[in-house]
N, C-alpha and C positions, 0 to 999 in steps of 0.2 A: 705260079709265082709272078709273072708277069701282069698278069689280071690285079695282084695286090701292090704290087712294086712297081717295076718297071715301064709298066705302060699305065697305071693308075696317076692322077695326074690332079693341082687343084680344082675343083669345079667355081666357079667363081658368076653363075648365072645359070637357072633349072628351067626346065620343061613345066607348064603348070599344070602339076601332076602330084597326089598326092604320094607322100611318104611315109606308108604307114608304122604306126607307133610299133605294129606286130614283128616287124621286120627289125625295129632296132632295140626289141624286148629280146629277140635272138639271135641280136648280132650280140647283146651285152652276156646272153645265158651263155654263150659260146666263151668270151673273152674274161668273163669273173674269175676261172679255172687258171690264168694265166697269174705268176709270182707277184706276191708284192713282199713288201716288210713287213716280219709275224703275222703275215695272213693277215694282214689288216683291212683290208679292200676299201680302201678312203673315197672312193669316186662317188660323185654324187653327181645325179642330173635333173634338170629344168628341162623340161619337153615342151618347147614354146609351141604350140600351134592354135593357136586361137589367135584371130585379130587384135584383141583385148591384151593378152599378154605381148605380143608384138609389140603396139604401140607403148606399152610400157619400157621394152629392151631398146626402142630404135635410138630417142635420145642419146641413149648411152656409147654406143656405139661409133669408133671413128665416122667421119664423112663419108669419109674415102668407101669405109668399107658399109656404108648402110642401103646402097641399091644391092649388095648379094644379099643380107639379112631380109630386106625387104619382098625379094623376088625369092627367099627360098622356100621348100614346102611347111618342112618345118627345122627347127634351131633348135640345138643341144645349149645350156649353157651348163658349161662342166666344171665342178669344183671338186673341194677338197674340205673332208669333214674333220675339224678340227678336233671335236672333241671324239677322234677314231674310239680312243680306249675304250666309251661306251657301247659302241657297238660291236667292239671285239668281243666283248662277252659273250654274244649272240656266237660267235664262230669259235668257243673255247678255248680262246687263247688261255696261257696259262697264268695263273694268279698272279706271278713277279713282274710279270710282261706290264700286264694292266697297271702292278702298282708301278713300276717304272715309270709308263708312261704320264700317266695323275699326276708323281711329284715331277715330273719334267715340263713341261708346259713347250718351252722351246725343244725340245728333243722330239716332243711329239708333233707339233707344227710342220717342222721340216721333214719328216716321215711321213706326213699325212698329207702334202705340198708332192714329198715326190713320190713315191707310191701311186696319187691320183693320175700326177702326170704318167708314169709309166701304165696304168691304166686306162688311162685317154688313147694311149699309141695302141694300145692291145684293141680296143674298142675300134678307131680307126679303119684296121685291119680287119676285122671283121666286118664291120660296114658294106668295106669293099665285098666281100668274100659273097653277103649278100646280094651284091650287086647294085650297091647304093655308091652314088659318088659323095663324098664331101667337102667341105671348107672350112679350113681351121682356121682362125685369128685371134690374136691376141688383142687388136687393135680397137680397146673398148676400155672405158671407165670401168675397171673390174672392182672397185672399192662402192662407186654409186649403183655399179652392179646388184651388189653383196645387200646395199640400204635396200634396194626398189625391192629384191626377193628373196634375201635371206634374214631381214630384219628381227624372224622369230627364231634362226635357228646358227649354229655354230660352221657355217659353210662357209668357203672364200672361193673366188672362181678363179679359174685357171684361164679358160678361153672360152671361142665359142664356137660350135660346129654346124653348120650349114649341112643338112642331108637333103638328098632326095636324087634326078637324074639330071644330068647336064646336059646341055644344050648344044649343039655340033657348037659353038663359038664361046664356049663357057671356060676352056682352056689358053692358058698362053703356051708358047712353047714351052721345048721342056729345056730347064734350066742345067747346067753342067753340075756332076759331083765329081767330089774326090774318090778315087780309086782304094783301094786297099792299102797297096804299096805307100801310099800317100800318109794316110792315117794309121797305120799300125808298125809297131817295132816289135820283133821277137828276142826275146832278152835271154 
C-alpha cells in the first residue's frame, strides 16, 4: 500500500531511461477490470513517445509545466470518448443503456468525463504497482490539445501523465492530507 499511496509521490523530472509502452499496455490490462458507469470504459490514450509527437504537445502545455513533459520518457495524454455509447456495444451493454445514451448527448458527456477520470486514477495506480513513477497535470490547453490530436475523432482530454522513473530530486516534499476524521460524517 505504501509502494502506491503513501510513499508514491509526484515525479516531476526522469532518469533518461526508457518507459516502456509494455509496461503501461499492463498497468492499463490490470486497471480496465476496475468500475466505471455501465461498464462504459471511456478512457482513451495518446502514447506520446516520439520526438515528433512531443514537439507537437509541448506548445500546448503550461510553461511551468513543459521542462517535466519535455524531460519525460514518455506522456500519456488521457481523455475521454465521447461518443462512449459506440463502443459500449463492443462490451454488451444493453440495448436501453445505448439508446439512452444516443438521445442524451449531455448525460453521456458527463459519464464519459467522469468514468475516464476515475479510470485515469485506477490507471495511476497501477502504474505505480508496476513500478513506474508518474506526473499528472492538468496544466495544458486541453481544447488545442483535443485540435493538434483528436481533430478525427470524438475524445476531449482530461490531463496528462508523465511515466517513466524519477530522479533522487524529481519529488517535492510530501504535501499534508486531511485525515479521515476530517473528511467523513457517519450519519
Amino acid at each position: 500500500m505504501a509502494a502506491l499511496f503513501a510513499a508514491a509521490r509526484t515525479a516531476r523530472a526522469f532518469r533518461d531511461e526508457p518507459a516502456p509502452v509494455e509496461e503501461v499496455a499492463r498497468a492499463y490490462n490490470n486497471a480496465r477490470w476496475a468500475p466505471t458507469a455501465f461498464n462504459s470504459q471511456p478512457l482513451r490514450l495518446d502514447l506520446i513517445a516520439t520526438p515528433e509527437a512531443r514537439d507537437r504537445l509541448l506548445p500546448l502545455v503550461a510553461e511551468a509545466n513543459r521542462p517535466a513533459v519535455a524531460g519525460a520518457p514518455l506522456t500519456l495524454v488521457a481523455s475521454a470518448d465521447m461518443d462512449v455509447h459506440q463502443s459500449m456495444r463492443d462490451l454488451d451493454a444493453a440495448d436501453w443503456v445505448l439508446d439512452f445514451l444516443a438521445d442524451s448527448p449531455q448525460t453521456r458527456y458527463a459519464m464519459a468525463h467522469d468514468s475516464a477520470l476515475l479510470q485515469l486514477g485506477y490507471l495511476i495506480v497501477t502504474l505505480r504497482a508496476e513500478g513506474l513513477d508518474v506526473g499528472v497535470m492538468t496544466g495544458a490547453d486541453l481544447p488545442g490539445i483535443d485540435a493538434q490530436f483528436h481533430a478525427d475523432r470524438p475524445w476531449r482530454s482530461i490531463a496528462i501523465v508523465n511515466v517513466g522513473h524519477g530522479t533522487e530530486d524529481a519529488y517535492r516534499p510530501r504535501g499534508k492530507r486531511h485525515s479521515f476524521d476530517t473528511v467523513a460524517r457517519v450519519l
